[in-house]
Backbone bond lengths (Angstrom), bond angles and torsions (degrees), N, CA, C in turn:
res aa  C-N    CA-C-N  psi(-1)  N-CA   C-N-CA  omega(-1)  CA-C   N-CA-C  phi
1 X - - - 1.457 - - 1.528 108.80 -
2 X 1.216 100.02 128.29 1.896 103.14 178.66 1.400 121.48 -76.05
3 X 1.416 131.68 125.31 1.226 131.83 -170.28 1.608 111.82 -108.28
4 X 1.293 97.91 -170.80 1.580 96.07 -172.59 1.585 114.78 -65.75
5 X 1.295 115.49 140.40 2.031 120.36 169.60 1.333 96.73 -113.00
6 X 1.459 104.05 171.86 1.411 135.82 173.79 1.310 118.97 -40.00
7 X 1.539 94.67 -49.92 1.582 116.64 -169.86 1.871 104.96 -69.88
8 X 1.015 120.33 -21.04 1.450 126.74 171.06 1.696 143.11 -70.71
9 X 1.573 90.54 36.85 1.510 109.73 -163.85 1.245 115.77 -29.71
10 X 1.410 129.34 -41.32 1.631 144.06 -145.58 1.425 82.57 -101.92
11 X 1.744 132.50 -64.03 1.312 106.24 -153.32 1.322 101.30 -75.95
12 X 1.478 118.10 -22.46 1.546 101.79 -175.24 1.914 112.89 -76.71
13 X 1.196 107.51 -3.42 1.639 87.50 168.73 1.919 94.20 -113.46
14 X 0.792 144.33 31.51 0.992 136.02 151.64 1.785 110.44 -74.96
15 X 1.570 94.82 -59.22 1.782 108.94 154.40 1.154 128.22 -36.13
16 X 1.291 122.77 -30.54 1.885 139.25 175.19 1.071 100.93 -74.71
17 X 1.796 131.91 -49.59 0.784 114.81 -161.38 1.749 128.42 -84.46
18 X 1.410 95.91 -24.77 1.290 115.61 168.29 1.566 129.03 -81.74
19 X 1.026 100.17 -12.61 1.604 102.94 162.45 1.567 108.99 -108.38
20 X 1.262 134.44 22.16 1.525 144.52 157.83 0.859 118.66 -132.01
21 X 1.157 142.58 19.29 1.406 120.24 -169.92 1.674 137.89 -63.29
22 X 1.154 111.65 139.06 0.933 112.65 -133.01 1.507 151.80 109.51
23 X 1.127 114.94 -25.63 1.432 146.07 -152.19 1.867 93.01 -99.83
24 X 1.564 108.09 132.41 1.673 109.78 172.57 1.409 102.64 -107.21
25 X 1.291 103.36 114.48 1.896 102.83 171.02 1.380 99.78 -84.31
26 X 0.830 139.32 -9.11 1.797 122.40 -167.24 1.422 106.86 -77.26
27 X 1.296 124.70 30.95 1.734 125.37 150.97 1.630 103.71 -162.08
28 X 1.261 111.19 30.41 1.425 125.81 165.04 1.888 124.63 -51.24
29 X 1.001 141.08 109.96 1.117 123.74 -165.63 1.935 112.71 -81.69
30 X 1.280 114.98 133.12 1.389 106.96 173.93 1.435 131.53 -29.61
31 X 1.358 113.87 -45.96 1.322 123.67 179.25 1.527 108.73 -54.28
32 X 1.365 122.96 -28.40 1.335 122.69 -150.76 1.693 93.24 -107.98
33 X 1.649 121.07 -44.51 1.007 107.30 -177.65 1.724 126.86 -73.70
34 X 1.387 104.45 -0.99 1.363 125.17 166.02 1.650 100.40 -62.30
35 X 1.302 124.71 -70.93 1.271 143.40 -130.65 1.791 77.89 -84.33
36 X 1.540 119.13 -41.13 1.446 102.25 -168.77 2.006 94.41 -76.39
37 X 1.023 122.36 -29.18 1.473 91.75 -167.33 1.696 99.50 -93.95
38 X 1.388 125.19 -39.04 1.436 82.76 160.40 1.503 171.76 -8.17
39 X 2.076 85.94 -60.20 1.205 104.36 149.60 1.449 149.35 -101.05
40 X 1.663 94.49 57.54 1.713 125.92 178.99 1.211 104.79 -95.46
41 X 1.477 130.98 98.67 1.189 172.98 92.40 2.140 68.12 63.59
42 X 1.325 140.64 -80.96 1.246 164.49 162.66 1.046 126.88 -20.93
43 X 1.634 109.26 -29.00 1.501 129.56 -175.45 1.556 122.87 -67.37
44 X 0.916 156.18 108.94 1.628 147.16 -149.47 1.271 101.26 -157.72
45 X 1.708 127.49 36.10 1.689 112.25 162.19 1.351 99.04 -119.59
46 X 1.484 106.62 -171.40 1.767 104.99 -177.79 1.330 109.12 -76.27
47 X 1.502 112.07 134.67 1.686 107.55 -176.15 1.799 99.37 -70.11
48 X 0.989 133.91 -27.59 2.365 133.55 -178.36 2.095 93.43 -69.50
49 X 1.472 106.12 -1.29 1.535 92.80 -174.32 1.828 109.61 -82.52
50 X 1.493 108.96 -12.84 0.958 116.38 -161.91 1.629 110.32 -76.00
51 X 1.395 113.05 152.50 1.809 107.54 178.13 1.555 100.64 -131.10
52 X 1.247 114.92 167.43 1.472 120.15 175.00 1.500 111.66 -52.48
53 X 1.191 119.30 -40.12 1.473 136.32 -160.21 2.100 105.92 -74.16
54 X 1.450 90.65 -46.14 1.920 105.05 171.99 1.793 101.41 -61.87
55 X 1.716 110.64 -54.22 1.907 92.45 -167.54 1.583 91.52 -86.52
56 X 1.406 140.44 5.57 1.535 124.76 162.82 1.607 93.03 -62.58
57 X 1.325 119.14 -74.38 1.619 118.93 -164.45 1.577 105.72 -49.68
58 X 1.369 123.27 -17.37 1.791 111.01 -154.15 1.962 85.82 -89.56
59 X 1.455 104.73 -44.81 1.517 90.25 175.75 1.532 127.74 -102.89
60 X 1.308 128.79 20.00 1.530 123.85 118.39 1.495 121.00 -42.30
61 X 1.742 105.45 -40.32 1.618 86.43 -158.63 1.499 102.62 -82.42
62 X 1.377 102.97 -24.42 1.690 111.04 175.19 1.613 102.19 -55.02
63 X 1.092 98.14 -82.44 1.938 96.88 170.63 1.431 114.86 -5.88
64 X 1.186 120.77 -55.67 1.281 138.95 -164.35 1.520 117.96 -80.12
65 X 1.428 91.37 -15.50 2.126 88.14 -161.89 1.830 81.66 -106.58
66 X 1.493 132.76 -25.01 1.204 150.98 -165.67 2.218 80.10 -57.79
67 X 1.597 103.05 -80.16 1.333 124.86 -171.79 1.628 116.85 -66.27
68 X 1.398 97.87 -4.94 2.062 102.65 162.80 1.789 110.89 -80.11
69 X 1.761 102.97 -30.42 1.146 115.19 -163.75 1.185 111.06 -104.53
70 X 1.647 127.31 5.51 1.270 125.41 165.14 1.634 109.90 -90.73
71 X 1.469 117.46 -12.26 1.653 112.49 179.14 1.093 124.27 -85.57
């Protein structure tokens, strides 16, 4: 069964958001938001695949799904 990749910005903060809720990434440190999606039960790519530029987009989109779900 195929699990979450890098390339999956949206489902992987959809995943952020539901296994934190609650939680404000908008001063989240990289190191940490690595370590939280890594350890997504869902997660199945190489954790060294990741770049600054992939967890910039994963927590915008988190940011974003946080402020879809407050309206």
């Amino acid at each position: 069964m195929p699990g979450l990749t890098w390339n999956q910005t949206e489902d992987i903060a959809l995943s952020l958001y539901e296994a934190h809720p609650g939680y404000d990434p908008t001063h989240i440190r990289y190191t940490d938001l690595h370590k939280m999606i890594t350890a997504l039960p869902d997660f199945k790519d190489d954790p060294m695949a990741s770049t600054e530029g992939k967890l910039e987009a994963i927590q915008m989109a988190w940011i974003e799904e946080i402020q879809d779900n407050q309206d």
